[in-house]
N, C-alpha and C positions, 0 to 999 in steps of 0.2 A: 504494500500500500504506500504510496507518494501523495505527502502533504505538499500544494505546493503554490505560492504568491511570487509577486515578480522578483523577487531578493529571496528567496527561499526555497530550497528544497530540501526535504526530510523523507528518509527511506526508513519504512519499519525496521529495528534491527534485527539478524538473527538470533537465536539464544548464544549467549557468553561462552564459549568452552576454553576454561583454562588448564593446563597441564599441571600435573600436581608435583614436578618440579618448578618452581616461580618465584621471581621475586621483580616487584612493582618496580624497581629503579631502571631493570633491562629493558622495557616498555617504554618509560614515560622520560628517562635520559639518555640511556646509552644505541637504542631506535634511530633517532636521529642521525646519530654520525654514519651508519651504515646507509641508512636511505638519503644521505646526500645533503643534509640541513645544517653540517657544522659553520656555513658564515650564515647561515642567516640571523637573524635577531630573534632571540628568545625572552627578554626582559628589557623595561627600560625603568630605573630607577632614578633617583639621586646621585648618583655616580656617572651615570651615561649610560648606553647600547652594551649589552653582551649577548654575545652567540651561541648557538646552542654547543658547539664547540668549547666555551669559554665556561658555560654552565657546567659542562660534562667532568672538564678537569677540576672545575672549583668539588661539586660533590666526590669525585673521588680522592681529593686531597683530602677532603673536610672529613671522608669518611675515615680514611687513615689515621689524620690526626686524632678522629676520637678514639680509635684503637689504639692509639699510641699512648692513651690517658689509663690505657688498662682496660678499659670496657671491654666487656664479651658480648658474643650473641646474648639476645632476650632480656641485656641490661637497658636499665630506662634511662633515657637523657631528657630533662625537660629547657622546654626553650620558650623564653620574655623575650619576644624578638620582633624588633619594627619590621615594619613591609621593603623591604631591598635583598638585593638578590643573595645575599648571603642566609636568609632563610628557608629558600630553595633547596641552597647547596646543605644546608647543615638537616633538613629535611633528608634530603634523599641519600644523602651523607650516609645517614644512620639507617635508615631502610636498605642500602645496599649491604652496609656490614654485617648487618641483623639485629644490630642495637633498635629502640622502640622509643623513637624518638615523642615529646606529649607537650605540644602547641598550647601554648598559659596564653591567656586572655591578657595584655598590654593595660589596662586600667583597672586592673584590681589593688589594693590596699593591700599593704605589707602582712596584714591577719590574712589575708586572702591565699597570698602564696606560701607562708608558713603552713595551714593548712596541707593545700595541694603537694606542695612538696615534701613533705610528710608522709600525706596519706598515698602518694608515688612510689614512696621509695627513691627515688630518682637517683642515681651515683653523681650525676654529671647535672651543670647547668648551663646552657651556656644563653646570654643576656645582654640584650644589647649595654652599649654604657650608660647611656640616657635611663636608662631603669635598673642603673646597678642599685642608686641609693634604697629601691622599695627594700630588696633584698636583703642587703649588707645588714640591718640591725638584728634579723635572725637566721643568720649562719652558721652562728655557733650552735644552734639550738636543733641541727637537723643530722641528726649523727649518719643516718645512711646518705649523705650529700658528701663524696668526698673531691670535689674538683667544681671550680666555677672558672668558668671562659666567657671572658667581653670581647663583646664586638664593638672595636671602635678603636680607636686613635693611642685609649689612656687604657692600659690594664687596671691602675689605681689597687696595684700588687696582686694579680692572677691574670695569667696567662693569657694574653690574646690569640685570637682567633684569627686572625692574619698571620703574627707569627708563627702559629702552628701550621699554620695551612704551608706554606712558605718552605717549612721545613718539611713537610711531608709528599711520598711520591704521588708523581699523578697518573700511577695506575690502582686500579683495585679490581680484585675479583669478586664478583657479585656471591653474598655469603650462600651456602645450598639453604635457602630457605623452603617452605613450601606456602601453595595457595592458601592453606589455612593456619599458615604462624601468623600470631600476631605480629601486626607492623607497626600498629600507632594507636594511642591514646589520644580523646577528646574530652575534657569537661564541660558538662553540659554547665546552660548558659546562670542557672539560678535563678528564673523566675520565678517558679515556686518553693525555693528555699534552699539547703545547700548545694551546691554544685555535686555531679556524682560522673566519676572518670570512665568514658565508653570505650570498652576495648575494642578494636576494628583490624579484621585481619586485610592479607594482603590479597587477598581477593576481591576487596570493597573499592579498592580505588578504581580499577578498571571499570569495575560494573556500575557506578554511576555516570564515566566518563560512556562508555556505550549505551547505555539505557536512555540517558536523559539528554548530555552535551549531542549526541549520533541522532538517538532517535525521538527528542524532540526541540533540541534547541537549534539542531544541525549546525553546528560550528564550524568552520572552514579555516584550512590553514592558513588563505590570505588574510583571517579576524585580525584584529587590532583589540585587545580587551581591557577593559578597565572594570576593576570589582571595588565599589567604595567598601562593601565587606571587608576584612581585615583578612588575611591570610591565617590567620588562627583561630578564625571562626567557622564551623563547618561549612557552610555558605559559602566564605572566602576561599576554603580552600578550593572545594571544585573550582570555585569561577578563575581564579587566580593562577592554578597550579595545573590540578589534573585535567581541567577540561582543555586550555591550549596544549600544554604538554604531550595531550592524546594525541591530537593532531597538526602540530608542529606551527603551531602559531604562536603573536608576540602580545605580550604583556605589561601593562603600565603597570607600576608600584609606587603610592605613596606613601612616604616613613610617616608622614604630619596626622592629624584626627582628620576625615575628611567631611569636612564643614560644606554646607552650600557655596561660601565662597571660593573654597579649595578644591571642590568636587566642578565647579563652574570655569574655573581658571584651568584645570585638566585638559575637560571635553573640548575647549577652546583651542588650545595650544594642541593637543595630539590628535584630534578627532579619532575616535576609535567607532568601532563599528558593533561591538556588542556592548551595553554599558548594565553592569548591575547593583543594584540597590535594594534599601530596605524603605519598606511606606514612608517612615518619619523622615527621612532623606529626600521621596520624592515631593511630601509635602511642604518641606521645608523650602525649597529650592520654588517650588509653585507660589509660596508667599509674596517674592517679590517678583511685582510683574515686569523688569524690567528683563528677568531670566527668560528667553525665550530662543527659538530652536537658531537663529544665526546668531546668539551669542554662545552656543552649546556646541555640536560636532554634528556637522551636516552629513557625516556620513553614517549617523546612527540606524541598523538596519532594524533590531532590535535592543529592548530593554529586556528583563528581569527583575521578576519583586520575593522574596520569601524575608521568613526572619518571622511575621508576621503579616496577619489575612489583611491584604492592600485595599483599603475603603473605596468602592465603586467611583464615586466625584473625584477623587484623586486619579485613579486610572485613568478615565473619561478625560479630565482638566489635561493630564500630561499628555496622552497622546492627539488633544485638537493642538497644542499650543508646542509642539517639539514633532510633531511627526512621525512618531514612532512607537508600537506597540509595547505595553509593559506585560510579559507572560508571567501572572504574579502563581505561584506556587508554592506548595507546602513541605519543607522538608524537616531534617528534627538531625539533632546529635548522633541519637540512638539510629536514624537509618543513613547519617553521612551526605546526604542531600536531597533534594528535591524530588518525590517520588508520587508526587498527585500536581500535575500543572493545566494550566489554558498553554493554548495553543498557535503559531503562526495563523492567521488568516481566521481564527477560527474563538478569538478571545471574547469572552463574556465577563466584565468586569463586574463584580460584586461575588465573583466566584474565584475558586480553586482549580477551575477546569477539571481534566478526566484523569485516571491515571494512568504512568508514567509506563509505559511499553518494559515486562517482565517484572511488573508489580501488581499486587492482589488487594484489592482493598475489600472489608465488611466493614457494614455500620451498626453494633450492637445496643440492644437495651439491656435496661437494668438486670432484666434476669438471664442475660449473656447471648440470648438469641439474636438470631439479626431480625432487625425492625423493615419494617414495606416503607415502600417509596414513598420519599416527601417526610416521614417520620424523622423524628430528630435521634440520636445515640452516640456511644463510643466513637469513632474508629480506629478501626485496628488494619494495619496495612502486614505484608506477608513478602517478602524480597531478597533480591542479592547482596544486598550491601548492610544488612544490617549487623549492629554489636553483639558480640556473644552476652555481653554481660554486662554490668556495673562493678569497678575494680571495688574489691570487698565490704559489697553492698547486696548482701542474699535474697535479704526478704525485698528491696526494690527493686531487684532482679527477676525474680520471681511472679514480680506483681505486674512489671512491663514486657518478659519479656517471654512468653508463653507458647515452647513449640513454636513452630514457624513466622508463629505470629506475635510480632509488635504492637502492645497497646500505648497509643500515641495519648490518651487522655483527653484530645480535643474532641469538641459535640460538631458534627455534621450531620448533614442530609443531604439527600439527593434530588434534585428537582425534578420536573418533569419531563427536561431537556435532558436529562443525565451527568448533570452536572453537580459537583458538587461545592456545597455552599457551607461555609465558617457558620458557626454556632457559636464558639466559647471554648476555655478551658471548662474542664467539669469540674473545678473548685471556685470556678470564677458565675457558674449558671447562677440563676436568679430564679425563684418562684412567687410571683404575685397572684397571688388570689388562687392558688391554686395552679398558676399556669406559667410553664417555664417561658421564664425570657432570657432573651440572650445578646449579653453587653456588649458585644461587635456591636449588633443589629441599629441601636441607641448610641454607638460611638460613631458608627456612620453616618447616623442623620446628623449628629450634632455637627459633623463635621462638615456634612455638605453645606451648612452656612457658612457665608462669607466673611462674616466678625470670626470664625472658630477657627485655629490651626491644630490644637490636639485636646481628645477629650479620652476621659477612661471613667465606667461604667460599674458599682458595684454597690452590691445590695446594703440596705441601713435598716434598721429597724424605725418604723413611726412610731408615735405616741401609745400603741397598743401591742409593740412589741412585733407588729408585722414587716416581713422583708420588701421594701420599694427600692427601687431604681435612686440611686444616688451619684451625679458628675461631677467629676473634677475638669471644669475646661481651661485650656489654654487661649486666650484671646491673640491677634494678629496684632503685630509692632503697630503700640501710638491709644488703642483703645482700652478703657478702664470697663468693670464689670460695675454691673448697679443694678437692682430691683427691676425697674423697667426691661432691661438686658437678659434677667431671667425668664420674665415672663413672655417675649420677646421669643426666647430659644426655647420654653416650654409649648407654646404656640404652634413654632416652627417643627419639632417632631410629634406633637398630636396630627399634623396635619400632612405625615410621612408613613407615621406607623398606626397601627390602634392604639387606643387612646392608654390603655392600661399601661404600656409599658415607657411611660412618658416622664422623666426623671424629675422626681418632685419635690429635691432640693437638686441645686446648681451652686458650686461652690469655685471662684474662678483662683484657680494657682498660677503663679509663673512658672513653673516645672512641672513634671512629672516623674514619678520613681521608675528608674529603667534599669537595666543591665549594660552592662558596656556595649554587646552587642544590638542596642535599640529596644528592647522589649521593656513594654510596660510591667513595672511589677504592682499588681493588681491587689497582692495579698497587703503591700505594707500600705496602700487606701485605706483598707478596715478599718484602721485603726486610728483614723485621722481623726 
């Protein structure tokens, strides 16, 4: 079957057959140089252009060098590392050797990484300099951490990563791994509370870059890509690493936070041709109308939304005003990326689309059955790329991750087009009156006003102790919240949704409680 628009073609893919001798680096680095791509451009960072040639030798030095630190096969190395191409290399570094290299979230708080690195084990760290200081106050405190390596200029007394690399050869033989060794760890993002480490073998990487980059975003090696996702985010990594890496295309990286205006100065200067983002990015950037498609990269053929369900008026707004579709999609930690999406030519925004070709999805109720169409429940998807586990995490193990099947926690349905459509987390649903609501549904209307840039949705008890609809909105640069204002945006979603589910206090914040990687965190509202 051929999906196909005048900038796109997508070919069903076949099923994935990987050999059970494997290891992900011979694929996604050392590929390359045989089929002819050692000049071309593989990365373009803060440093300048390097080639996939240039990549190939950096991961093989890098993986040396951490062999040279004493590491063995199946040791963890965790890595605090801005977007430049040295995270690549220390990435595939560690997958070739067989080391297990575990991507830490760059805006966590020093509790955060004590934690994680901890609960790791981790032998090895290696961290950009920029974020040595989170670390340094507890290093002493992490007895299986025996070696820390900065990336950067200043070791600030621990070995750099340049000098290592420098001194180390630049060949390496790929370790005899297999399709199903572990190859990397994820911590998931801590929306609902601590972060919990996903193990992901070496068979995960390929199977999202075929299933979803092949056979639905169809990426081409002439792409040009830019992910404002962070390379440590599971998001980012597809978009960033394995998805051009599958097929031999080049990649923007920025070290900075990528801000509207950072993220607008990018698409300007390099014009890339896939660009991906998360909602609060594209809405942010939609706030000022002076952002529009000849101040962005005219050669956007497609976007990308996940991270979270992309609110319909946002969808709609960015593709009349830029020109280019956003395929927004659902993907998760635990399944390594996007495995329920919309489609080229074929996008229905206020949805999730279909899913992702060699993925199973059901939509369960309460009592675990699956629910008829249009009903609301679970879902639980069924795939190639998902975690075996949560690193020594049983009973949350247990509870997500069930025989074949992944329970994602989110509430959907399916409509009547077969589509399917965001509900909620199922800690975040609402019952009024007897009758579930669901705080997407109320964060989208609120946001389809034009005073509104972000809003989040969650249940308060009224003077009888009954659960109502309670918002936290974010108003647009220059305007103040006032009585009038509420009543105003109460108004405004009675006259979107039925009347019951129409939030009946409005409480206007300057912020919202997120995760580094953009997600609202919904539980610490409660308690506002």
């Amino acid at each position: 079957m051929t999906n196909a628009t005048a900038s796109h073609v997508v070919t069903e893919p076949r099923p994935l057959d990987l050999p059970r001798a494997y290891n992900a680096a011979t694929q996604f680095i050392d590929r390359h140089l045989a089929e002819g791509r050692g000049a071309k451009a593989a990365y373009i960072d803060i440093d300048g252009t390097h080639s996939y040639a240039d990549l190939a030798a950096r991961v093989n030095r890098t993986g040396n060098a951490l062999l040279s630190l004493g590491l063995e096969m199946e040791n963890r190395v965790a890595m605090i590392m801005l977007d430049t191409v040295d995270f690549p290399a220390v990435f595939w570094g560690a997958v070739k050797a067989g080391i297990v290299p575990i991507p830490l979230n760059t805006l966590l708080t020093t509790k955060d990484y004590g934690y994680m690195l901890s609960d790791s084990r981790a032998r090895a760290l290696v961290v950009s300099e920029a974020l040595l200081d989170k670390v340094t106050p507890i290093l002493a405190d992490l007895p299986f951490l025996k070696t820390v390596v900065v990336c950067g200029a200043d070791g600030h007394g621990h070995p750099r990563l340049a000098d290592l690399t420098a001194a180390a050869p630049a060949h390496l033989e790929a370790a005899p791994t297999t399709s199903d060794d572990v190859a990397f760890w994820l911590y998931s993002s801590g929306s609902t509370g601590s972060p919990k480490g996903a193990i992901h073998l070496q068979r995960d990487l390929p199977a999202t870059a075929h299933y979803y980059a092949d056979g639905v975003l169809g990426i081409r090696e002439d792409d040009l890509c830019y992910s404002a996702a962070k390379l440590f985010f599971a998001y980012g990594l597809g978009n960033g690493m394995t998805f051009p890496l599958h097929v031999g295309a080049t990649t923007i990286l920025l070290a900075d936070r990528p801000t509207p205006e950072a993220v607008m100065a990018l698409l300007k200067e390099h014009q890339p041709t896939l660009f991906f983002g998360v909602p609060t990015l594209y809405g942010s950037i939609l706030a000022d109308p002076s952002n529009r498609r000849e101040s962005a990269s005219l050669r956007l053929r497609a976007c990308v939304s996940a991270g979270e369900a992309l609110p319909e008026d946002v969808g709609r707004r960015w593709q009349e005003r830029f020109g280019a579709e956003i395929l927004d999609g659902l993907g998760s930690t635990e399944m390594l990326h996007i495995f329920l999406s919309n489609r080229h030519g074929e996008v229905i925004y206020g949805t999730s689309g279909k899913p992702v070709p060699g993925y199973d999805m059901k939509i369960l109720g309460e009592d675990g059955s699956e629910v008829a169409q249009g009903e609301m429940g679970e879902l639980v998807v069924r795939g190639p790329s998902a975690a075996v586990a949560y690193w020594n995490q049983r009973e949350k193990s247990m509870t997500t991750f069930r025989g074949a099947w992944t329970h994602t926690g989110d509430k959907y349905y399916v409509d009547e087009n077969g589509y399917y459509r965001y509900a909620g987390r199922g800690d975040d649903m609402l019952k009024v009156g007897g009758i579930w609501v669901s705080p997407f549904e109320v964060e989208a209307a609120l946001i389809a006003n034009d005073k509104v840039l972000e809003a989040a949705v969650v249940g308060f008890p009224d003077g009888e102790g009954l659960i109502k609809p309670k918002a936290f909105v974010v108003l647009q640069a220059g305007l103040t919240g006032s009585e009038t204002l509420v009543e105003d945006l109460q108004a405004f979603v009675k006259s979107r949704l039925a009347p019951y589910k129409y939030p009946r206090w409005i409480e206007f914040v300057e912020t919202l409680p997120k995760t580094a990687t953009g997600k609202i965190q919904r539980f610490k509202l409660r308690s506002f």
